[in-house]
C-alpha positions in Angstrom: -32.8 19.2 82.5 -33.4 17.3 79.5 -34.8 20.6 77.7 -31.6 22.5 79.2 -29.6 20.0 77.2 -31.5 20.2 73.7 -30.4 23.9 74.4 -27.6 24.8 75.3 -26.1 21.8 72.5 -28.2 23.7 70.0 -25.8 26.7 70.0 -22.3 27.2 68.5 -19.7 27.2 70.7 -16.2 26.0 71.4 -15.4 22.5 71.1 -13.9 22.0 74.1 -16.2 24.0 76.4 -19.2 22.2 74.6 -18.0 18.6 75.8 -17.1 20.1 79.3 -21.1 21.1 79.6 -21.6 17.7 78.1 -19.9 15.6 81.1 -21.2 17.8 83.6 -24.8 17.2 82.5 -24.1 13.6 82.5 -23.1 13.8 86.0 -26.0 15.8 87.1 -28.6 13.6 85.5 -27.2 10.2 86.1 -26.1 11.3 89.2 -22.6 9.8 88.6 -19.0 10.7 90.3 -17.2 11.2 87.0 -17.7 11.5 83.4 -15.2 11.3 80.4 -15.6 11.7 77.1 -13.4 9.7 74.3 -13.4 11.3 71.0 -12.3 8.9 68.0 -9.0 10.3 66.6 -8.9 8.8 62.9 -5.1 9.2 62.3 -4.2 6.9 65.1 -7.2 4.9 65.3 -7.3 5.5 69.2 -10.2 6.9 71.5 -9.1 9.8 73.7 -10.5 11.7 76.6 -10.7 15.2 75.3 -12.7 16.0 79.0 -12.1 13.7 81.8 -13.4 15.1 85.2 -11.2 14.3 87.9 -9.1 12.2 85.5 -6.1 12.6 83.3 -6.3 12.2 79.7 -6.5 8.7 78.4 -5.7 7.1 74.9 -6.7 3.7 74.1 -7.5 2.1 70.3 -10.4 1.9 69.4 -10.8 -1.6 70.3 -9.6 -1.8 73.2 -11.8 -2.0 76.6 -15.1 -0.9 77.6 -14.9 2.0 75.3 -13.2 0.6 72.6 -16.2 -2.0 73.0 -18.7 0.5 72.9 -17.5 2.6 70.2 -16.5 -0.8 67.9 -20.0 -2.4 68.3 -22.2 1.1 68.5 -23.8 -0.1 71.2 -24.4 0.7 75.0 -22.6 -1.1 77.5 -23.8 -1.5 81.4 -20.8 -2.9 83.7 -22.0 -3.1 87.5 -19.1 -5.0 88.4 -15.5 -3.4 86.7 -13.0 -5.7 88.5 -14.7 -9.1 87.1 -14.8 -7.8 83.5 -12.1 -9.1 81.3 -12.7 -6.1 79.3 -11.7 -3.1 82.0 -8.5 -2.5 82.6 -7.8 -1.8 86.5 -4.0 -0.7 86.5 -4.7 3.4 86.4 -7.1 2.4 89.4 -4.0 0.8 91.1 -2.0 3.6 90.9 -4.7 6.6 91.8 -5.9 4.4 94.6 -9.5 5.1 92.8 -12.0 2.6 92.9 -14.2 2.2 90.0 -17.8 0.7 91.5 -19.7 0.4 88.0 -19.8 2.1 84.5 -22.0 3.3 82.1 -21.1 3.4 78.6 -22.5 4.9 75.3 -21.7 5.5 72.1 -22.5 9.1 70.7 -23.1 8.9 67.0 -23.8 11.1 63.9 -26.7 12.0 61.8 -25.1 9.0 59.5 -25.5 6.4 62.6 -21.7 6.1 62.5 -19.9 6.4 66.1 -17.7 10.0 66.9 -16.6 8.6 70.3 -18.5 7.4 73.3 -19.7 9.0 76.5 -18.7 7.3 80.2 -20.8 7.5 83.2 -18.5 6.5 86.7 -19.7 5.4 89.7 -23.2 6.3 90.5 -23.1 8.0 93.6 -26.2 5.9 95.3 -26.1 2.2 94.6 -26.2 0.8 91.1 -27.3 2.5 87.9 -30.8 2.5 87.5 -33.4 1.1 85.0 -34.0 5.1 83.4 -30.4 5.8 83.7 -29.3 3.9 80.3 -32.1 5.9 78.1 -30.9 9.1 79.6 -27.3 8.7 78.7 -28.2 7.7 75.3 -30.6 10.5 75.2 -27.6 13.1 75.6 -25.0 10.8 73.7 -27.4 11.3 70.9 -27.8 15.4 71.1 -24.0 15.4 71.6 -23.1 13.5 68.6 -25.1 15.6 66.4 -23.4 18.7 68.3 -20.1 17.0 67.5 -20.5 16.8 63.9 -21.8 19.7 63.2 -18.9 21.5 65.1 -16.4 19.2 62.9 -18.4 20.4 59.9 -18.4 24.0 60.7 -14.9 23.7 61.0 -14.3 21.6 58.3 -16.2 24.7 56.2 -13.7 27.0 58.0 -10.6 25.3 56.8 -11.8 25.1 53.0 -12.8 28.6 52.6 -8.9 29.2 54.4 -7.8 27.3 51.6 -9.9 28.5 48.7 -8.7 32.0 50.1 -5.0 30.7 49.9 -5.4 28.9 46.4 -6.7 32.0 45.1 -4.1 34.1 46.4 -1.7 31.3 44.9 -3.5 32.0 41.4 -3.1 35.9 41.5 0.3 35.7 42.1 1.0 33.1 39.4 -1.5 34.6 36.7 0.8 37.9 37.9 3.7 36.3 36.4 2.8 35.5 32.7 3.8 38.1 30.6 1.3 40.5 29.6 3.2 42.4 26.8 5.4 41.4 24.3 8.8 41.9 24.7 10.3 44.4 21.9 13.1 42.2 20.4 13.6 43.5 16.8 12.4 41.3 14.2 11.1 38.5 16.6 7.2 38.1 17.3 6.2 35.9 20.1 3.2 35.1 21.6 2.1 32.6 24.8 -0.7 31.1 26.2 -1.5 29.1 29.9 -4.4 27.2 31.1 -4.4 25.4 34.0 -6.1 22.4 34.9 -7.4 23.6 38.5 -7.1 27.0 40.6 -3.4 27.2 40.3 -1.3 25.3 37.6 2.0 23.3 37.4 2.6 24.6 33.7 4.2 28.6 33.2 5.8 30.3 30.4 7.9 33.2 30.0 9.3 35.8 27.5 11.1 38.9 28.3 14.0 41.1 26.5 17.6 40.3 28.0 20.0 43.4 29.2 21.5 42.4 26.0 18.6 42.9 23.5 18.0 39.4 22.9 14.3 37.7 23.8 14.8 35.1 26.5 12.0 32.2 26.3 11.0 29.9 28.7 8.6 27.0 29.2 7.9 24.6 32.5 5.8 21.9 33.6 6.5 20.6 36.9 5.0 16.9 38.0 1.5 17.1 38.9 -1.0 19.9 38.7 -2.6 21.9 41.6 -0.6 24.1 44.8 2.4 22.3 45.2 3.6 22.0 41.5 2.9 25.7 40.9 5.7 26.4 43.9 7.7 24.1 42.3 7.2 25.6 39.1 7.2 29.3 39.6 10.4 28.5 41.8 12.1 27.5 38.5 11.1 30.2 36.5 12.4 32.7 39.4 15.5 31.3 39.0 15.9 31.6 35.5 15.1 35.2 35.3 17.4 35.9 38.1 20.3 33.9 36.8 19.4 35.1 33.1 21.0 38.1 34.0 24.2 36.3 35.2 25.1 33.7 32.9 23.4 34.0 29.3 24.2 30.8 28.3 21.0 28.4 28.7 22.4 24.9 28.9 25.0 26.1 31.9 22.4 28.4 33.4 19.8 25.4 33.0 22.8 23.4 34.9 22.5 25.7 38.0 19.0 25.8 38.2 19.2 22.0 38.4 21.5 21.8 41.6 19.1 24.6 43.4 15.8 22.7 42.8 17.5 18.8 43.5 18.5 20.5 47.1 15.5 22.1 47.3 12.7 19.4 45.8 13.5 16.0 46.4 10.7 13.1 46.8 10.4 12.1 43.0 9.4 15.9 42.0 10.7 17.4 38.9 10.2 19.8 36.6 10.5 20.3 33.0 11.9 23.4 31.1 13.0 24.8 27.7 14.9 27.8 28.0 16.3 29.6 24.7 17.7 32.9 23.6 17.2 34.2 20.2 18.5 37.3 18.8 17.1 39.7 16.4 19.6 37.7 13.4 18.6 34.8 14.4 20.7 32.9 16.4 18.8 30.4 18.5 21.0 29.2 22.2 19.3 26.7 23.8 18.8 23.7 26.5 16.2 21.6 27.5 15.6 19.9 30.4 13.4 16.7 29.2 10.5 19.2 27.9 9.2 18.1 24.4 8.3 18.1 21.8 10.1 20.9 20.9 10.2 22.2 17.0 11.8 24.6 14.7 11.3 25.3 11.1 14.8 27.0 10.2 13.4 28.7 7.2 9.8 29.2 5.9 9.7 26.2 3.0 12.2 23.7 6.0 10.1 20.9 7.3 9.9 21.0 11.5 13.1 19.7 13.1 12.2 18.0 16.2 15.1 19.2 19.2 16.3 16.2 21.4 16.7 17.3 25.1 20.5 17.2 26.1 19.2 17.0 29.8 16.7 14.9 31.8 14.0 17.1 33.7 15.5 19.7 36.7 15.5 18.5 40.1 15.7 14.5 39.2 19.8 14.0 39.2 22.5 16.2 40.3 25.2 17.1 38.7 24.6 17.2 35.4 27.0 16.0 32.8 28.8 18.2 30.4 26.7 18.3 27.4 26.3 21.7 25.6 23.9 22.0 22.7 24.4 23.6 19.2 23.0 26.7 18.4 20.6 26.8 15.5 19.9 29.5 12.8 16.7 30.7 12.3 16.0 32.4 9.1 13.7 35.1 8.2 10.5 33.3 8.5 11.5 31.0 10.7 9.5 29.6 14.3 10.3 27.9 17.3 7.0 26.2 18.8 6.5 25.2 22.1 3.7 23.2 23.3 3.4 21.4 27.3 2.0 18.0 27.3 -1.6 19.3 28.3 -1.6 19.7 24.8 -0.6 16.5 22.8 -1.8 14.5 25.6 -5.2 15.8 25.4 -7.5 12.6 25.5 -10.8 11.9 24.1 -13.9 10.0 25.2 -12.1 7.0 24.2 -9.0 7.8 25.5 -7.4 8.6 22.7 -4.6 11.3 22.7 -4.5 14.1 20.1 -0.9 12.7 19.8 2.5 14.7 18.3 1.9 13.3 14.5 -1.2 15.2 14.7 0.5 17.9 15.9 2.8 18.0 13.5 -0.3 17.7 10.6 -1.6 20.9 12.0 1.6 22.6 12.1 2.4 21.8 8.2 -1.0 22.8 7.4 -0.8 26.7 9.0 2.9 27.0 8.3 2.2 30.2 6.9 0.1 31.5 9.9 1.0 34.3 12.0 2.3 33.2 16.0 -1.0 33.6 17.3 -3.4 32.2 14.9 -1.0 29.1 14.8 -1.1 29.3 18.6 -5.3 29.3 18.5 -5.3 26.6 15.9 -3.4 24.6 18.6 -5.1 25.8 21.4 -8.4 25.1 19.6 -7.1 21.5 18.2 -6.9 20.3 21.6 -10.4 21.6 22.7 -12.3 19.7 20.2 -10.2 17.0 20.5 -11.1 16.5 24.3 -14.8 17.9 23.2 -14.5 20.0 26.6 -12.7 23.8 27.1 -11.9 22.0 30.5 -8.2 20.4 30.5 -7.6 17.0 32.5 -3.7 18.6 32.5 -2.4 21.9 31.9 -1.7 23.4 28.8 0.7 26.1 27.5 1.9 27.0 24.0 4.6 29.1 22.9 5.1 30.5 19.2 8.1 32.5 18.1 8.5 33.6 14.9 11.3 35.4 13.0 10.1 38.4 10.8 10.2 37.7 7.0 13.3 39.2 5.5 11.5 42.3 4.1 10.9 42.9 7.5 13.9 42.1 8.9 16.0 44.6 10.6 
């Protein structure tokens, strides 16, 4: 019987059809009335008969009578006389008119020694329980255990390949969303760049022409990194390009977005966003919800002009007030540079960020570089400045740059 056990426990099968062939074993060897079998539920702290035979289910904490005593000390417990134990509670007895003569009690455990439940022998059907009868139960409570966790393990392998198969669906669709052209505005160059922090990223970027010829821009960074801020974020940027084609003017449309995601988010969630419109003369429209630092060198000899957000991030207070934003002109030559703070927050050993004034250094230094090479010197400034291509946060950049006026439309 013993060998039957070693078995039949040794092969994958359903949980609960596993611990039915458990308590029916334990019947047949200790030749017992009933058997239950409490697993430990670790949300609620309680021990609960997943298989009872002849019994209803059961839910007790884990402290709490012979079992809770068994599974709190790891240890077996032998009661030959229910009624006088302080510990056993006789009020279900009471009501079923069952009478409980003696119990057998043992704790089934992991590989790691640590309990998964315990395993209840009831009422030996001859006399008392007998001197062999303890080993035997802790015999099976031992193969079951080990059957236990490796079922909870094979499932807990089940659930993270399910979500490594959902995280990477999450990615294609968000790496399907940054822009893989550029959009032909005359006289504007832009270029972007992404890297999230894990699978999927709270971080996105967009550029696209508008049904008026203009080049809409857009940078996000929700709270957070990982699934849920790449909803929250990709949610944004859906909305922009859906209302882009409504209303073309950024702080208002900004405004709208807003009220959506504060219905929609909620919990201390936000997200941050930039969202301009430049045309091919020049003419900048813009809003930002609390994303910065955001920078634009009007002309090619201007120094950088730092723009204040009008608006705190999307999604943390609804309405917004009334607060438009003035429209800047950027001249032939002129940029607009984005960065998330995966960039200036980039931390070394020490802990040290790479910090905006360092930013601004390299920015000064390569004012003369085209959008992408000033994007890689970025990009790579942040790199060796965290001595590791992997980010702690992610990172996007955004260069826009006005032609030169000999090449200006």
């Amino acid at each position: 019987m013993v060998l039957a056990v070693s078995r039949l426990l040794a092969v994958p099968m359903e949980l609960d059809l596993m611990l039915q062939h458990i308590a029916e074993m334990c019947t047949d060897m200790l030749g017992c009335e009933r058997a239950s079998i409490f697993l430990h539920d670790g949300i609620t702290n309680q021990l609960w008969t997943k298989v009872a035979l002849s019994s209803a289910e059961i839910r007790v904490p884990c402290t709490a009578g012979i079992v809770g005593h068994a599974f709190s000390s790891n240890t077996l417990v032998l009661v030959s006389d229910p009624y006088r134990d302080q510990r056993f509670n006789p009020e279900p007895d009471r009501r079923s008119g069952f009478v409980t003569r003696n119990l057998l009690t043992c704790p089934m455990v992991g590989v790691d020694g640590k309990p998964l439940g315990v395993i209840q022998a009831v009422n030996k059907r001859i006399g008392p329980f007998e001197k062999q009868d303890p080993s035997m139960i802790q015999l099976l409570a031992d193969q079951a255990g080990v059957a236990i966790q490796r079922h909870q393990l094979q499932l807990a392998a089940v659930e993270t390949a399910a979500l490594r198969h959902e995280m990477d669906l999450a990615m294609q669709l968000q790496q399907a969303l940054i822009p893989t052209t550029k959009p032909d505005v005359d006289g504007i160059e832009s270029v972007g760049w992404t890297l999230a922090a894990s699978t999927t990223g709270g971080d996105c970027f967009d550029l696209w022409k508008t049904h008026d010829n203009r080049l809409g821009i857009l940078v996000a960074d929700a709270s957070g990194h990982g699934l849920g801020p790449a909803m929250m974020v990709t949610q944004a940027r859906t909305l922009v390009r859906a209302l882009s084609e409504l209303e073309t003017h950024p702080h208002r449309l900004l405004s709208r977005v807003n009220d959506r995601l504060a219905e929609d988010l909620g919990g201390g969630r936000f997200v941050t966003a930039f969202f301009g419109i430049i045309s091919s003369d020049g003419r900048l429209d813009w809003s930002s919800a609390g994303h910065g630092p955001v920078f634009i060198r009007p002309r090619p000899d201007a120094e950088l002009i730092e723009l204040e957000p009008p608006a705190p991030p999307l999604a943390v207070v609804s309405p917004w007030w009334e607060e438009d934003t003035v429209s800047h002109q950027i001249e032939p030559g002129g940029s607009i540079i984005l960065v998330s703070d995966g960039i200036f927050e980039a931390s070394d050993s020490e802990g040290l960020m790479l910090g905006v004034p360092r930013m601004r250094e390299l920015l000064e230094k390569h004012r003369d570089a085209s959008p992408q090479e000033l994007l890689d010197v970025l990009r790579h400034a942040a790199t060796a400045w965290k001595g590791s291509p992997s980010p702690d946060d992610d990172q996007t950049i955004v260069i826009v740059k006005r032609a030169a006026a000999a090449d200006c439309p």
